[in-house]
C-alpha positions in Angstrom: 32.4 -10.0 -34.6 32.2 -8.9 -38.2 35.5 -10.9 -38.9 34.1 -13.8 -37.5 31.0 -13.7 -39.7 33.0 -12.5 -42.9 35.3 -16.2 -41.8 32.5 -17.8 -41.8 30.8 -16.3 -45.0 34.1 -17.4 -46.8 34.1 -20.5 -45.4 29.9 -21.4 -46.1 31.2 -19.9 -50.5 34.5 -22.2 -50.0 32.1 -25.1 -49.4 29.5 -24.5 -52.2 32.6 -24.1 -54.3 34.0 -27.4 -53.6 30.9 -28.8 -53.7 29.6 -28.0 -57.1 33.0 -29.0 -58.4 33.1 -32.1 -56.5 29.7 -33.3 -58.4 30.9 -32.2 -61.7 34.3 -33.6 -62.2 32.7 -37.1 -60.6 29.6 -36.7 -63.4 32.2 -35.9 -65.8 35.0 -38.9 -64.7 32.1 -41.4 -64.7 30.7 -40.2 -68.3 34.2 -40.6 -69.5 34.9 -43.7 -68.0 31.4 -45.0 -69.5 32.0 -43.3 -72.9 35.7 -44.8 -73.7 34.6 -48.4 -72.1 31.6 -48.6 -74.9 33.1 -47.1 -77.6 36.4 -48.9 -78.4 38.7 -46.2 -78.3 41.8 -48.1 -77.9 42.7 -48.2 -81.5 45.9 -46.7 -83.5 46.3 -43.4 -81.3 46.7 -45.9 -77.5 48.8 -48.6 -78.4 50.8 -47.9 -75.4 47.4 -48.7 -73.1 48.1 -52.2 -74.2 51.8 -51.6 -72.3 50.4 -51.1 -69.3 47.3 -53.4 -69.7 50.6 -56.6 -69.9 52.3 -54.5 -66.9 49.2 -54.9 -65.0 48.6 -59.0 -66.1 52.5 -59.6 -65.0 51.5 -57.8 -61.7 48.2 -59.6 -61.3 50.1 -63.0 -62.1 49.9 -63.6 -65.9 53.2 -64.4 -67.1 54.6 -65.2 -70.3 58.2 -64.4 -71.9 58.7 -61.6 -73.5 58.3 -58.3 -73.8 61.1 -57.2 -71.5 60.2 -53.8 -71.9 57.5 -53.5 -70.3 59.7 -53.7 -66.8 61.3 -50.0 -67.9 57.7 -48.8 -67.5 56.2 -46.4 -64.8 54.7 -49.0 -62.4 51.6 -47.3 -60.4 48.6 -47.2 -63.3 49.7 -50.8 -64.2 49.5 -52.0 -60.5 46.1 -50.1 -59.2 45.1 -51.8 -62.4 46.4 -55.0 -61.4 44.3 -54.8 -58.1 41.2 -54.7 -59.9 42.8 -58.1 -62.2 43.0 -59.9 -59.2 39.3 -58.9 -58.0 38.5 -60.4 -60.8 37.8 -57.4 -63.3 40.0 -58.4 -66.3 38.6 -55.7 -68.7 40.2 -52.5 -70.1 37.3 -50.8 -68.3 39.8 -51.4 -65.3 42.6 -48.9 -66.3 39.8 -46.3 -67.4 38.8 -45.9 -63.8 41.7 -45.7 -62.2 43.0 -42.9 -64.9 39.6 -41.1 -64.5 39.8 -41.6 -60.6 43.2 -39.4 -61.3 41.6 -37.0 -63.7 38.9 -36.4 -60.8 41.6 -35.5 -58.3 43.4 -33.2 -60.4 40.4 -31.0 -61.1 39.3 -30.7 -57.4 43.3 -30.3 -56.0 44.3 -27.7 -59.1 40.7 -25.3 -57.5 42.5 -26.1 -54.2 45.9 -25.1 -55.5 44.3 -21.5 -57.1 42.7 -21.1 -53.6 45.4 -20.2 -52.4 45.7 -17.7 -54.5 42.7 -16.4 -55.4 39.3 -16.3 -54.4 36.7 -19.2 -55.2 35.4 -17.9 -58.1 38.6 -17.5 -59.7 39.6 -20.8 -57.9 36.4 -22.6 -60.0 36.7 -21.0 -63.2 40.7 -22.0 -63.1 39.7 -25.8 -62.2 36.5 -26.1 -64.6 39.0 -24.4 -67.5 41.8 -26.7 -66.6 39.5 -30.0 -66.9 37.5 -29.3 -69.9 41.0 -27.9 -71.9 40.4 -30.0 -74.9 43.8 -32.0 -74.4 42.9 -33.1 -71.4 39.2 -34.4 -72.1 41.0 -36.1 -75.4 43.1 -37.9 -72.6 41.3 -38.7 -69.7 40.1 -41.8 -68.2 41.3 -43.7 -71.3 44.3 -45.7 -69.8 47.1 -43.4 -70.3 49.5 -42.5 -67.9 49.8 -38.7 -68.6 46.7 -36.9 -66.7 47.7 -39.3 -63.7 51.2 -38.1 -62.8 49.8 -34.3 -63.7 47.3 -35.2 -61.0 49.9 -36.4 -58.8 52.0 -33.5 -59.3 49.1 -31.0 -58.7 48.8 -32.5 -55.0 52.0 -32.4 -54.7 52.8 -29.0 -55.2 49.6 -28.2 -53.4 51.1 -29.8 -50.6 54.5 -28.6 -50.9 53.2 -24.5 -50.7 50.5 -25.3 -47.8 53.3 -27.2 -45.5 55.7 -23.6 -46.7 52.9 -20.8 -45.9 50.4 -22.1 -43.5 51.1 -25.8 -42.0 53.7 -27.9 -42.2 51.9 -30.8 -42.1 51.2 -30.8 -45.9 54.5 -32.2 -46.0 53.3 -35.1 -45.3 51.1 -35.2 -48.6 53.5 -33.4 -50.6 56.6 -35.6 -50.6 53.8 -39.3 -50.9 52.4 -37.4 -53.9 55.3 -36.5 -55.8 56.7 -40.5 -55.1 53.7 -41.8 -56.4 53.8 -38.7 -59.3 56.5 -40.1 -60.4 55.6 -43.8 -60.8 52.7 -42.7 -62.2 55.5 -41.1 -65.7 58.7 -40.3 -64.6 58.7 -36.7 -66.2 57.3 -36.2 -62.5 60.5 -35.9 -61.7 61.0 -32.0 -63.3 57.8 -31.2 -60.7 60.4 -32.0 -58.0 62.5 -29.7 -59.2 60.1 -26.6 -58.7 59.0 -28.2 -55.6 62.8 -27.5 -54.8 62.5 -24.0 -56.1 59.9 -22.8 -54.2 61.0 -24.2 -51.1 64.8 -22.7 -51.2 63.0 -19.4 -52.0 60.4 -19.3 -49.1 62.6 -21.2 -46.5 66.5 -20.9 -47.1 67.4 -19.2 -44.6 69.6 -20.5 -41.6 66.5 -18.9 -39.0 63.8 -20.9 -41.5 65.5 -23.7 -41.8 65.6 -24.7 -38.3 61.8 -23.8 -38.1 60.9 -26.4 -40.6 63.7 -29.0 -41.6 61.7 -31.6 -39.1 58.5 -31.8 -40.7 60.6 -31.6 -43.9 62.9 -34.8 -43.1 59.4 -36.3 -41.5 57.7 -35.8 -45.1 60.5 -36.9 -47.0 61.1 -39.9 -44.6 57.3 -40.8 -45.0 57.5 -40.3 -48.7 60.6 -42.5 -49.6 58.0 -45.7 -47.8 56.4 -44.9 -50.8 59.0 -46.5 -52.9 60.1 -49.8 -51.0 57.5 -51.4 -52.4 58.6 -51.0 -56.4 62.3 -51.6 -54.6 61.2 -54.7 -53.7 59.5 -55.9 -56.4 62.5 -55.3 -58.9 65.0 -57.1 -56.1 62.9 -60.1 -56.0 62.2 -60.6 -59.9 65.9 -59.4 -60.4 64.9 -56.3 -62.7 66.2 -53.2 -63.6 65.4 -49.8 -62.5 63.7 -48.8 -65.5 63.6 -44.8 -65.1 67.4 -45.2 -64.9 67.7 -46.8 -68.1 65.0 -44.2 -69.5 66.7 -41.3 -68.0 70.4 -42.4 -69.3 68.5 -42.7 -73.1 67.2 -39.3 -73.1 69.8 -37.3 -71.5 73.0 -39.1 -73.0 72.6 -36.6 -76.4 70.6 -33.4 -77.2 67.3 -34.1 -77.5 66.8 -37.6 -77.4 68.2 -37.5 -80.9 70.0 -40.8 -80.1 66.6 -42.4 -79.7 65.5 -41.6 -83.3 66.7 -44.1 -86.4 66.0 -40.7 -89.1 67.5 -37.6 -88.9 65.0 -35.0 -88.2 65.0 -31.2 -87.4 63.5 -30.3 -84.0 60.3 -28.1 -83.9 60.9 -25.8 -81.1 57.4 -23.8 -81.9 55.4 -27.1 -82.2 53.8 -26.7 -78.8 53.6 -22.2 -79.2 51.8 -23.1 -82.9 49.5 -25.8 -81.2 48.7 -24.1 -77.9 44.7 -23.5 -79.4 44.6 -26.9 -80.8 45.0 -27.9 -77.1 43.1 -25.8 -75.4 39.8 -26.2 -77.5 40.2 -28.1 -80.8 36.4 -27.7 -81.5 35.4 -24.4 -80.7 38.2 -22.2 -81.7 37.7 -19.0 -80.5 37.4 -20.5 -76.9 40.7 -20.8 -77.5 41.4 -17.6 -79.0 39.3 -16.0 -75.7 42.1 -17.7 -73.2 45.1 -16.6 -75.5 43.8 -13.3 -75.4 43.3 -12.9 -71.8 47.2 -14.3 -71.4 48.3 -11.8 -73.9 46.5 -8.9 -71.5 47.4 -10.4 -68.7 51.1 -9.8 -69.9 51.3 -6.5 -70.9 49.4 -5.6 -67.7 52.1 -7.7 -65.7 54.8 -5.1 -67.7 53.3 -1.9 -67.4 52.6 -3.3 -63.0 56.4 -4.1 -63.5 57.5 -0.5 -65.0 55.3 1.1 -62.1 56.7 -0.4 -59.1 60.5 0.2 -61.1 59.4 4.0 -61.2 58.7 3.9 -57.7 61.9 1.9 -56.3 64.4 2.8 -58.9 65.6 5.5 -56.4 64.8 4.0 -53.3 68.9 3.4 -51.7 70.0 -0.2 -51.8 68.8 -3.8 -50.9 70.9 -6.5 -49.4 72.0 -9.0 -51.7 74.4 -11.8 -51.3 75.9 -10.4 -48.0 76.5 -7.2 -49.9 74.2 -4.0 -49.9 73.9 -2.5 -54.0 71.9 -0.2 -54.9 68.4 -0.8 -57.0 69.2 0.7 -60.1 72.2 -1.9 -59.8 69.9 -4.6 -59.4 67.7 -3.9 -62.0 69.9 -4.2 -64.5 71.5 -7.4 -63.0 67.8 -8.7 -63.8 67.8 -7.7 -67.8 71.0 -9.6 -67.4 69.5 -12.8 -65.9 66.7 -12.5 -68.7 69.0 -12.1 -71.8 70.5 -15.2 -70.2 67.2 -17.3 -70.2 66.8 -16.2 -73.5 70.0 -17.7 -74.5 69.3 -21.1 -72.2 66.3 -21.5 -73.9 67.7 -20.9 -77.8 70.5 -24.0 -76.5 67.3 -26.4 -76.6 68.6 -29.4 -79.2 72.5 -28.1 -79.3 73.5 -29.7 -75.7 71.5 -32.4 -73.0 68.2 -31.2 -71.8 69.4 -31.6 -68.2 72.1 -28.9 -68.8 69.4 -26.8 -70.2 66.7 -27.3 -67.0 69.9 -26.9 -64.8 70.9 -23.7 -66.5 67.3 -22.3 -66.4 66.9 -22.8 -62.6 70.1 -21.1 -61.9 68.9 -18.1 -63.3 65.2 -18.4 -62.7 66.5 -18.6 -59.0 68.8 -15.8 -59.0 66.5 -13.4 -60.7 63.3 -14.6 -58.1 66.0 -13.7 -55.7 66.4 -9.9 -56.7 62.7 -9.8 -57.5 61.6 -10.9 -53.9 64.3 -8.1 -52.5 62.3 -6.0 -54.9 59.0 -6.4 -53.4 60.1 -6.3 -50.4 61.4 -2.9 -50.8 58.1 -1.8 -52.4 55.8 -3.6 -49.9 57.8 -1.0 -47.1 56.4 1.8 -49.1 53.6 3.8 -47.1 49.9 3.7 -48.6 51.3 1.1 -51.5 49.2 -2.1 -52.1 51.4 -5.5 -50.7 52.4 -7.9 -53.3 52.2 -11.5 -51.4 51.7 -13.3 -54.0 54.7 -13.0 -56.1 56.4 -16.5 -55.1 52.9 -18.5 -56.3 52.4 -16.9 -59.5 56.4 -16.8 -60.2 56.4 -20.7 -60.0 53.2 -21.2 -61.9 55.0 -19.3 -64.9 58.1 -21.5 -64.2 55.8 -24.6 -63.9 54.9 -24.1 -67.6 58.0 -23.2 -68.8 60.2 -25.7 -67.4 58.1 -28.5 -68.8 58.0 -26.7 -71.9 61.6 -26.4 -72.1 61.8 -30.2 -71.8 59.4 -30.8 -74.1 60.9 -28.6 -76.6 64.1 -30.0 -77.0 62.8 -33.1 -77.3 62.5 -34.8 -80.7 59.3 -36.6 -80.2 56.6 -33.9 -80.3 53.2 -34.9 -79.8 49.7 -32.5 -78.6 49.4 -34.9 -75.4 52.7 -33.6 -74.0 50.9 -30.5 -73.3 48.7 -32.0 -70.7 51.9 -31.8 -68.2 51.8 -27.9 -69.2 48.2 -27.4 -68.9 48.0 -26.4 -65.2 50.4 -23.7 -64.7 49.5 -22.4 -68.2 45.8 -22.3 -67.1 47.0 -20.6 -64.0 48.8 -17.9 -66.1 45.1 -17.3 -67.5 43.5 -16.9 -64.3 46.2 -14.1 -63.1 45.5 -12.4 -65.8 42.0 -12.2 -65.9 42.4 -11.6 -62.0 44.6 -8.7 -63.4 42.3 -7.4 -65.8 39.1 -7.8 -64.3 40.7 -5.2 -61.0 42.0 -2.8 -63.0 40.0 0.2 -61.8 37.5 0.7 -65.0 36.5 -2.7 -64.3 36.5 -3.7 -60.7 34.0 -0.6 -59.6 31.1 -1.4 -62.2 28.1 -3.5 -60.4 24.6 -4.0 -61.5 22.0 -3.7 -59.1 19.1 -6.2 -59.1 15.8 -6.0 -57.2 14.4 -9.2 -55.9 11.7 -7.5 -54.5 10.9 -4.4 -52.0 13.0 -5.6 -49.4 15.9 -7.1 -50.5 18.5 -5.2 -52.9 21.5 -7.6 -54.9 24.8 -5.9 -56.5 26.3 -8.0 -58.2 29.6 -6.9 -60.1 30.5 -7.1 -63.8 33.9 -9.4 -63.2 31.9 -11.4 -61.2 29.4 -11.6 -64.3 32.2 -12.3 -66.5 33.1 -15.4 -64.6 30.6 -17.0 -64.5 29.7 -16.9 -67.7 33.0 -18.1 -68.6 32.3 -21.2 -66.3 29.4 -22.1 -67.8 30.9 -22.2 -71.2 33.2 -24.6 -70.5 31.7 -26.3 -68.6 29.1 -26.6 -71.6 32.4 -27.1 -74.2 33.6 -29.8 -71.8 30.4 -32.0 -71.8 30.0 -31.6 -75.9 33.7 -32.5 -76.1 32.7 -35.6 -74.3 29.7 -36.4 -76.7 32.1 -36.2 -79.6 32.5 -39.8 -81.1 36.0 -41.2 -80.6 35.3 -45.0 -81.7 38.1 -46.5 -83.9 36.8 -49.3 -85.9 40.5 -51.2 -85.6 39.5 -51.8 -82.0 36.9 -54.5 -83.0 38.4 -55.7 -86.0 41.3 -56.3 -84.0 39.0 -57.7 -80.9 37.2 -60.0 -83.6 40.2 -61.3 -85.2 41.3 -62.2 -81.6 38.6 -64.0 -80.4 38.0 -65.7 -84.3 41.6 -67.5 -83.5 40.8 -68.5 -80.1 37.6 -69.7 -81.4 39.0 -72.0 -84.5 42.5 -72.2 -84.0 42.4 -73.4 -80.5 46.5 -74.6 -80.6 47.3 -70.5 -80.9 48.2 -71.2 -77.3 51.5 -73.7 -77.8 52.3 -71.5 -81.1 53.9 -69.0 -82.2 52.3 -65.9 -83.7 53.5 -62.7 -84.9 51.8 -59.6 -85.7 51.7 -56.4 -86.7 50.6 -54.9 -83.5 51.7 -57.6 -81.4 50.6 -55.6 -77.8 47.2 -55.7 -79.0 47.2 -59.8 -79.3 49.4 -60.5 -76.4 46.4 -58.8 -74.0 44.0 -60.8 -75.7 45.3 -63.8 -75.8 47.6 -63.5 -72.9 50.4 -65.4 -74.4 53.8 -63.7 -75.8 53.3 -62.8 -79.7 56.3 -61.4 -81.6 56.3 -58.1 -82.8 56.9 -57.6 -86.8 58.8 -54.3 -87.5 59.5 -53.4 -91.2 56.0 -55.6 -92.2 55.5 -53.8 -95.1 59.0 -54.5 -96.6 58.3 -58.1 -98.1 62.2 -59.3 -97.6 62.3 -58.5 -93.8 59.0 -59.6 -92.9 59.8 -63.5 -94.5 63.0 -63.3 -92.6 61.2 -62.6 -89.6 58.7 -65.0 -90.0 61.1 -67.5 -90.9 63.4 -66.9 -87.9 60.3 -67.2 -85.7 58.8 -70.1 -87.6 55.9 -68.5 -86.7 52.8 -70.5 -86.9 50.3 -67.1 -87.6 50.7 -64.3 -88.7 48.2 -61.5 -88.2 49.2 -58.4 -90.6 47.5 -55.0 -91.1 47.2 -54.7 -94.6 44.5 -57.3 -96.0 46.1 -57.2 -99.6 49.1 -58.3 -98.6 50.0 -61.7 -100.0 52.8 -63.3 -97.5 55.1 -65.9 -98.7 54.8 -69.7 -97.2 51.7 -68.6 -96.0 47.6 -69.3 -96.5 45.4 -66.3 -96.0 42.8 -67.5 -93.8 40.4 -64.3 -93.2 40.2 -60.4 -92.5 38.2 -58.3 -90.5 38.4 -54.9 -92.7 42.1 -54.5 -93.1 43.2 -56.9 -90.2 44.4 -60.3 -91.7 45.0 -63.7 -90.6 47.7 -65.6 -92.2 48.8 -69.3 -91.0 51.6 -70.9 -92.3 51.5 -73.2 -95.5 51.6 -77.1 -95.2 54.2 -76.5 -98.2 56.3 -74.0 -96.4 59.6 -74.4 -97.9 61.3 -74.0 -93.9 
């Protein structure tokens, strides 16, 4: 009886829980989507929005030649934006809600995903922290493709650790999300990998394996109808597979290195150095807070670690491998596996990426291996507390790392590749504070509160702690939001648009080049030639003359262009059309 009413008190906090974050991530996604659709955001930081915004005309049926690379491209964003096209939405507004539908899910699945870890206060503070971090506010609902496929990937390894532990009918979900995860950015592809992970560790076994490899084929079956449609699609307008093509690029030589025309030395602290920038740009020492709690959370992880080797380290043998060894063998077989990640990760920029991630898997798998036979040992000890857990929080550390590792090595750093990151670094934070907030000087101090005569409330001090930490981000997240991100390019660039449709109406049988040329191509929905090198004076005449272009918009009003009139400027965007006494 008392079981059944402590289900059902769970189950009444579960809902309130999902609840209250349900309302606030769909105030928040809606406020976002508002905020970036009024306030011209799409300026020099979101050129690639434009990308998509041309992938979703071609889908919607807007053609014109050009821009060939547009078909290597993730395809999902561009064609749920597409759907909206052909409803007849044509509006950048379009791609801000379906990114901010995205950003919604991810909040709610990532609580979901702690849940099953923790308990729903934990489970809240993780989500609310992982939604406000200031990379991912700076990134949401705003057309780019990043906070989708982390969405996507969420769900899917959601999915992948319910259908594992409790029902294998997750699969289902899983293998669909991690599909569309990776048509969303095709760096989804390293989630499948500790998918992968976590299912050889919690099901390789012959006796597992025959308990779950239906719902497994099912899932993957049922997944893989997830991609006929982009098969088709390429078959029938007789293009490439572009994540091929991008995949080949990147992992032919170290680091992408082949990808850059300048030599450059790779930064393999960028992300460590910018880790507070990310997590709250405007209020520091929220930032400083989280790192703090990680950097606890660590040394209490050790000193856990040195306990449970004090108590095992003479305990007889495990059976590893077909073979039994004894623990103190094992153990050092694990400082062995660590010295070697520590080498894997210090061969970031001297070989391939994928030889790295494959290295770091091997080992990462081998030494989860002796760790689980570990625990196992320890869990058998009489009037010792079980450790269940270990496999969740072990991939949430490998979650971060492995996308750090690819990251790392390559060349092209940028703050917004720590959105892929963010959720198993935020679910490093919450173990720890789960860690420090039970250690025994903690987890027994309670206030008692009197409501009145008859009713007595204790309420304890880590559950105080929590909750003030939600309501601080959750406050940090809505002031982010009310932060002004307008670029005034946006409308100089929109005006100069509209000012050549308006005056100039033969734009549409001519030829135009420009500076930015994806910002004029989804204005004017015609093809306009793209001008690299425009401020070198010799290459930007030859281009112009090998285009015989008609216009010319450039991004530097004192420019003066040879063969050609200056017509007007918005600020520094200038129109040029070519001279009646061109000499070509």
């Amino acid at each position: 009886m008392q079981s059944n009413l402590m289900k059902f008190i769970r189950r009444k906090q579960d809902n309130i829980s999902i609840s209250f974050l349900i309302v606030l991530f769909a105030v928040m996604t809606v406020l976002l989507i508002m905020i970036n659709s009024s306030s011209n955001i799409l300026g020099r930081s979101f050129r690639d929005v434009y990308f998509y915004l041309i992938y979703a005309l071609r889908f919607s049926g807007v053609y014109f030649s050009g821009y060939a690379y547009i078909n290597n491209l993730p395809p999902l964003i561009p064609y749920l934006t597409s759907i909206l096209f052909r409803l007849g939405y044509v509006n950048v507004s379009s791609i801000f809600i379906v990114t901010g539908i995205f950003y919604f899910l991810g909040g709610v699945f990532f609580y979901k995903l702690l849940r099953i870890r923790f308990n729903n206060l934990y489970s809240v503070l993780g989500a609310v922290i992982y939604s406000c971090l200031s990379i991912n506010l700076t990134w949401a609902a705003n057309g780019t493709i990043d906070i989708p496929s982390v969405a996507l990937s969420i769900i899917a390894l959601y999915g992948l650790i319910m259908a594992v532990d409790r029902n294998q009918k997750y699969f289902y979900l899983a293998f669909p999300a991690i599909v569309l995860g990776f048509f969303a950015k095709y760096t989804a592809g390293i989630t499948l990998m500790i998918m992968i992970l976590y299912y050889v560790l919690r099901v390789f076994s012959r006796r597992k394996l025959r308990k779950y490899w239906k719902n497994t084929l099912g899932g993957m079956i049922f997944g893989s109808l997830f991609i006929i449609p982009y098969i088709v699609y390429i078959k029938l307008n007789n293009l490439p597979l572009g994540f091929l093509g991008q995949f080949g690029e990147v992992a032919s030589e170290p680091s992408s290195k082949a990808a850059l025309s300048h030599k450059v030395t790779n930064d393999l602290g960028f992300y460590i150095v910018n880790i507070p920038h990310c997590l709250n740009s405007n209020i520091p020492v929220l930032a400083y807070l989280l790192i703090a709690i990680l950097l606890i959370g660590f040394v209490l992880i050790i000193c856990k670690s040195r306990s449970t080797l004090k108590i095992t380290y003479n305990q007889q043998s495990i059976l590893l491998l077909g073979r039994s060894i004894p623990l103190s063998v094992v153990y050092k077989m694990i400082y062995i596996d660590l010295i070697i990640l520590v080498l894997v990760f210090l061969t970031i920029g001297k070989i391939s990426f994928v030889y790295t991630e494959i290295l770091f898997f091997i080992f990462v798998y081998l030494m989860a291996v002796k760790i689980n036979k570990i625990i196992g040992k320890y869990n058998n000890i009489p009037r010792k507390r079980k450790y269940k857990s270990f496999n969740f929080d072990f991939i949430m550390f490998i979650w971060f790392f492995t996308y750090f590792i690819f990251f790392s090595a390559h060349y092209v750093k940028t703050h917004r590749y720590f959105t892929t990151m963010a959720p198993g670094f935020v679910a490093m934070i919450i173990l720890s504070l789960y860690l420090i907030l039970n250690t025994s000087k903690i987890r027994n101090i309670s206030f008692d509160l009197k409501e009145n005569k008859r009713k007595d409330y204790n309420i304890k001090l880590s559950t105080v702690i929590i909750l003030i930490l939600i309501v601080s981000f959750v406050c940090y997240g809505f002031y982010s939001m009310s932060l002004d991100k307008t670029d005034p390019l946006v409308s100089d660039e929109s005006n100069m648009a509209n000012y050549l449709k308006t005056n100039y109406p033969d734009y549409i049988n001519s030829t135009i080049s420009a500076d930015r040329a994806p910002i004029y191509v989804w204005y004017l929905h015609k093809e306009v030639k793209y001008m690299k090198n425009s401020d070198d004076p010799t290459i930007r005449t030859y281009n112009l003359k090998k285009e015989n272009a008609s216009y010319y918009i450039g991004n530097n009003s004192s420019l003066e262009v040879e063969n050609y009139d200056k017509i007007i400027n918005f600020n520094n965007v200038t129109l040029y059309k070519k001279s009646e006494y061109a000499d070509y």
